[in-house]
C-alpha positions as CSV (number, residue, x, y, z in Angstrom):
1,X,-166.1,-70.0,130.2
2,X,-165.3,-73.8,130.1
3,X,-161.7,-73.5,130.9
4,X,-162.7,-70.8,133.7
5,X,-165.0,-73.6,135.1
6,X,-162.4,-76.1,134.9
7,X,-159.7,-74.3,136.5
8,X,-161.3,-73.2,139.6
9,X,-159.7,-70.0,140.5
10,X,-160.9,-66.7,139.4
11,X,-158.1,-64.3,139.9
12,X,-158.4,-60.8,140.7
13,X,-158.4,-58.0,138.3
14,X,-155.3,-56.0,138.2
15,X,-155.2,-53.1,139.6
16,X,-155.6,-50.0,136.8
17,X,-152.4,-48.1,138.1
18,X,-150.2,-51.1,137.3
19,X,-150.9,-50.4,133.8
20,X,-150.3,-46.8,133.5
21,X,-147.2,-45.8,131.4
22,X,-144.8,-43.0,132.8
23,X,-144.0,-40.1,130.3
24,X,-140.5,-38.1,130.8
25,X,-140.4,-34.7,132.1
26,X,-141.0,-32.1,129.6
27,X,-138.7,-29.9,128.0
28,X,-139.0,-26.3,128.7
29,X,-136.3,-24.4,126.0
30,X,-134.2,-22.2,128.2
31,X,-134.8,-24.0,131.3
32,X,-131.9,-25.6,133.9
33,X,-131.4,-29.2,133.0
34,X,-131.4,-30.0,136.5
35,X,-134.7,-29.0,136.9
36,X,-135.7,-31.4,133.6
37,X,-133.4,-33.9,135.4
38,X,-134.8,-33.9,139.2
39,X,-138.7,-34.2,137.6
40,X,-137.1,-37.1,135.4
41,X,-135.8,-38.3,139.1
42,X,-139.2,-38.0,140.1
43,X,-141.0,-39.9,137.3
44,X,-138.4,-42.8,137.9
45,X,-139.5,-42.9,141.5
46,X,-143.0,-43.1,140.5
47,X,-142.4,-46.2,137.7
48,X,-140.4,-47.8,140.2
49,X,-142.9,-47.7,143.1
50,X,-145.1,-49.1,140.8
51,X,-143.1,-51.8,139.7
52,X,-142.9,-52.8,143.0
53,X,-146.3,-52.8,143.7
54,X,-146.7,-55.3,140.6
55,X,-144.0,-57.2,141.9
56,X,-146.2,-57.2,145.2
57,X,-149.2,-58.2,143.4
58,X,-148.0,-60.9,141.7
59,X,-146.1,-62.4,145.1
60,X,-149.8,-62.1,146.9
61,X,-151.7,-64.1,143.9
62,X,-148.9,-66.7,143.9
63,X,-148.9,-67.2,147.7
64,X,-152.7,-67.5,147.7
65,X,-152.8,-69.7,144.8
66,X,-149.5,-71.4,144.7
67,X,-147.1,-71.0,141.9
68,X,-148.6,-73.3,139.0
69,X,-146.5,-73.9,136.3
């Protein structure tokens, strides 16, 4: 609490989605690999969009806070 005091800023919480993990598609025996590979697409779209909202998150607390290092 005292270096909270002394710092001044209380930043917000991440947001809970940022910190979900993206399993692979499952593996159906006897089923097309490009059906495993277009819902392994699909999960890859998914991590990436929420990289990039991390990546946005982070750009908004250092533009409201300024980049302390």
């Amino acid at each position: 609490m005292k270096g909270q005091a002394a710092a001044g800023i209380n930043l917000p919480p991440l947001p809970e989605d940022l910190r979900r993990q993206e399993a692979h598609a499952s593996v159906l025996e006897g089923e097309p690999v490009i059906a495993i590979l277009a819902r392994e697409r699909q999960a890859l779209d998914r991590a990436n969009a929420r990289q990039g909202r991390s990546v946005q998150f982070y750009d908004d607390l250092t533009s409201r806070y300024g980049a302390r290092r």
